[in-house]
N, C-alpha and C positions, 0 to 999 in steps of 0.2 A: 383185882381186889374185889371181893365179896362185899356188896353193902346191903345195908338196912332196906325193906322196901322201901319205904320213906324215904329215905336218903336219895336212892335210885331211881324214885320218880321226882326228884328234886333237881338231878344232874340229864334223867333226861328230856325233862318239860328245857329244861336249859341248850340243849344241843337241839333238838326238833327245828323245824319250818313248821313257824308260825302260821304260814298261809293255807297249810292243810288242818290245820285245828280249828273247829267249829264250834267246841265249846269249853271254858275254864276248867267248868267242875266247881263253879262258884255256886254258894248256897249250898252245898249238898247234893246237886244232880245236874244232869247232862242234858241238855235238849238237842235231840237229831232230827234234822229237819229236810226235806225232799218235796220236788215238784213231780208233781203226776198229772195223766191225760185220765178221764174216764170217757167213756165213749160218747157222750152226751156233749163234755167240753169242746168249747171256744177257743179255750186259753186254761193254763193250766192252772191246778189245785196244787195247794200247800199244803201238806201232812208234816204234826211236828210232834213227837214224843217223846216226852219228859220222864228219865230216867234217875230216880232216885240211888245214890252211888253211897258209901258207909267212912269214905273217907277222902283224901285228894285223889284227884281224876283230871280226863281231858280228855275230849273226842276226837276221832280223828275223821275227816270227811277222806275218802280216795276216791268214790268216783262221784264225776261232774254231771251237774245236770244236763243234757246233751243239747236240748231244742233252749235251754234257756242262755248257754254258750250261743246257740248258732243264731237267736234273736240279737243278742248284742254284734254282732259282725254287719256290713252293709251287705247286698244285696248280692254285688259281684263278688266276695269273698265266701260266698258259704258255702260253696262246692267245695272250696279248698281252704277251710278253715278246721285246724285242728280243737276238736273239742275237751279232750282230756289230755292233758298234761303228761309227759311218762314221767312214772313213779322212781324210775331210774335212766338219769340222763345221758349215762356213759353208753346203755345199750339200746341197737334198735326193737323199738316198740313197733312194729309193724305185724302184725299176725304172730307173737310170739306170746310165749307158756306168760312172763313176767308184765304183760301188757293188760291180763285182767286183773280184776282187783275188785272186792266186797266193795257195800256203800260206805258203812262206817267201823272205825275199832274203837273201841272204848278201853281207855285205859286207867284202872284204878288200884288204890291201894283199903286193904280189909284187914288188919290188926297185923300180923305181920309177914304177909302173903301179898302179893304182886301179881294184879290178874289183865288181862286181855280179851274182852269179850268180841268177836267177828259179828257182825250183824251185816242180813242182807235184806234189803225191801222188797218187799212183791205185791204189787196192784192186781197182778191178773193171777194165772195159772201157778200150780207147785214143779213143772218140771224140773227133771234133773239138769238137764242140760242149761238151765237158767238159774240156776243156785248151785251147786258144789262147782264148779270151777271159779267161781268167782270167790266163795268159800274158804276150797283150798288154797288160793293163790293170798287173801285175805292172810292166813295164816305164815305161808310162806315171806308173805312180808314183813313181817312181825318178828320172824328167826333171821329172815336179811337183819332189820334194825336192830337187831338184837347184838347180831355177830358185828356187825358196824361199828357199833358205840363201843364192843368190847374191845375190838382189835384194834382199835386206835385209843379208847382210854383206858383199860383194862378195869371199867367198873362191869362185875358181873352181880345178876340175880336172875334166880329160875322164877319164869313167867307161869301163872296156871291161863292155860288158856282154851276157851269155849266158841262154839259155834250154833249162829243161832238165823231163822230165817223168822222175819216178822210180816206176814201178808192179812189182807181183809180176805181170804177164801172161803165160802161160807160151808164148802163141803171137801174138806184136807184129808178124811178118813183114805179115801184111795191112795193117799203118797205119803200115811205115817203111820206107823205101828202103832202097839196098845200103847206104849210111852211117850207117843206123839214126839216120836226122833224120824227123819228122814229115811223110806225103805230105801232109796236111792245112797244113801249115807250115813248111817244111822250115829255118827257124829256130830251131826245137824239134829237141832232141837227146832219144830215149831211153835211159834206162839200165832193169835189171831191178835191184830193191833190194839183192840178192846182189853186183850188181857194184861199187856205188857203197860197202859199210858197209868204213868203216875207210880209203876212198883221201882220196888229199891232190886238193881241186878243181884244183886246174894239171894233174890228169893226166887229168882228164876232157878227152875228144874236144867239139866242138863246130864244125862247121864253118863257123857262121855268130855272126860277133862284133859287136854293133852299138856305133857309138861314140855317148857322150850327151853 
């Protein structure tokens, strides 16, 4: 059955794990928030960017902060403590395509459209190898959950859905085109984090919109 976006993000804020949700979508916007090293650090920094959304929304976190998992473990566990959760419990996550996974997906509703926005963070470097797999798979999670909630509840709506990489890199010109999309990807939209803290996602650019 075909529903309302609204409707749609009613029934699936309702079916979701909680525990991977980082933010309501209360007030208006989404806050994403991540621990980083800078090379100078002791102990890690907190980066949090506040994402102004035009309607109901909720963040999702999928991947775990690794060193901030492996502090909570004792001493003799950390060799053999697993730090991220698999995003899918029935298969093995050990070296497999479905075991990587973007930091966050946002998911919001904009008049009567249903979007999904991929975001990935990056402290350091633009490689490819460190953004579009993680990207991709971001996306492919998104058409699992999708196909999930249909096949067992039969609520469908088509997702718009974007990709986007958010780093501090002070010189990104070598790994984006003139439209500052990823030459590795050009599905991938860069932003510098200065640009993105405080905008509403409808104004972010992205020239490449995939429907799910």
């Amino acid at each position: 059955m075909s529903l309302a976006a609204a409707t749609y993000f009613q029934h699936l804020k309702a079916y979701v794990n909680g525990e991977y949700v980082v933010h309501d979508g209360a007030d208006g916007k989404v806050i994403l928030s991540e621990k980083y090293f800078r090379p100078e650090d002791v102990r890690p920094q907190t980066r949090k960017i506040e994402l102004l959304i035009p309607g109901v929304g909720m963040a999702f976190k999928l991947d775990s902060d690794d060193f901030e998992k492996q502090q909570e473990a004792p001493d003799k566990d950390k060799k053999n403590k697993k730090s991220k959760p698999a995003l899918f419990h029935f298969l093995d996550d050990t070296s497999k395509p479905w075991s990587k996974r973007c930091d966050f997906v946002v998911f919001y509703v904009n008049h009567r459209t249903f979007h999904a926005d991929c975001i990935e963070f990056k402290s350091k470097g633009l490689t490819a190898e460190k953004i579009v797999p993680q990207l991709k798979a971001g996306a492919c999670w998104v058409s699992a959950l999708k196909k999930t909630v249909e096949q067992y509840t039969g609520d469908k709506q088509r997702i718009k859905l974007r990709k986007f990489v958010f780093a501090d890199n002070a010189t990104p010109d070598a790994y984006i085109d003139a439209n500052r999309q990823l030459l590795a990807d050009p599905s991938i939209r860069y932003y510098h984090f200065d640009e993105v803290q405080g905008r509403s996602l409808t104004e972010l650019q992205n020239s490449s919109v995939q429907d799910v």
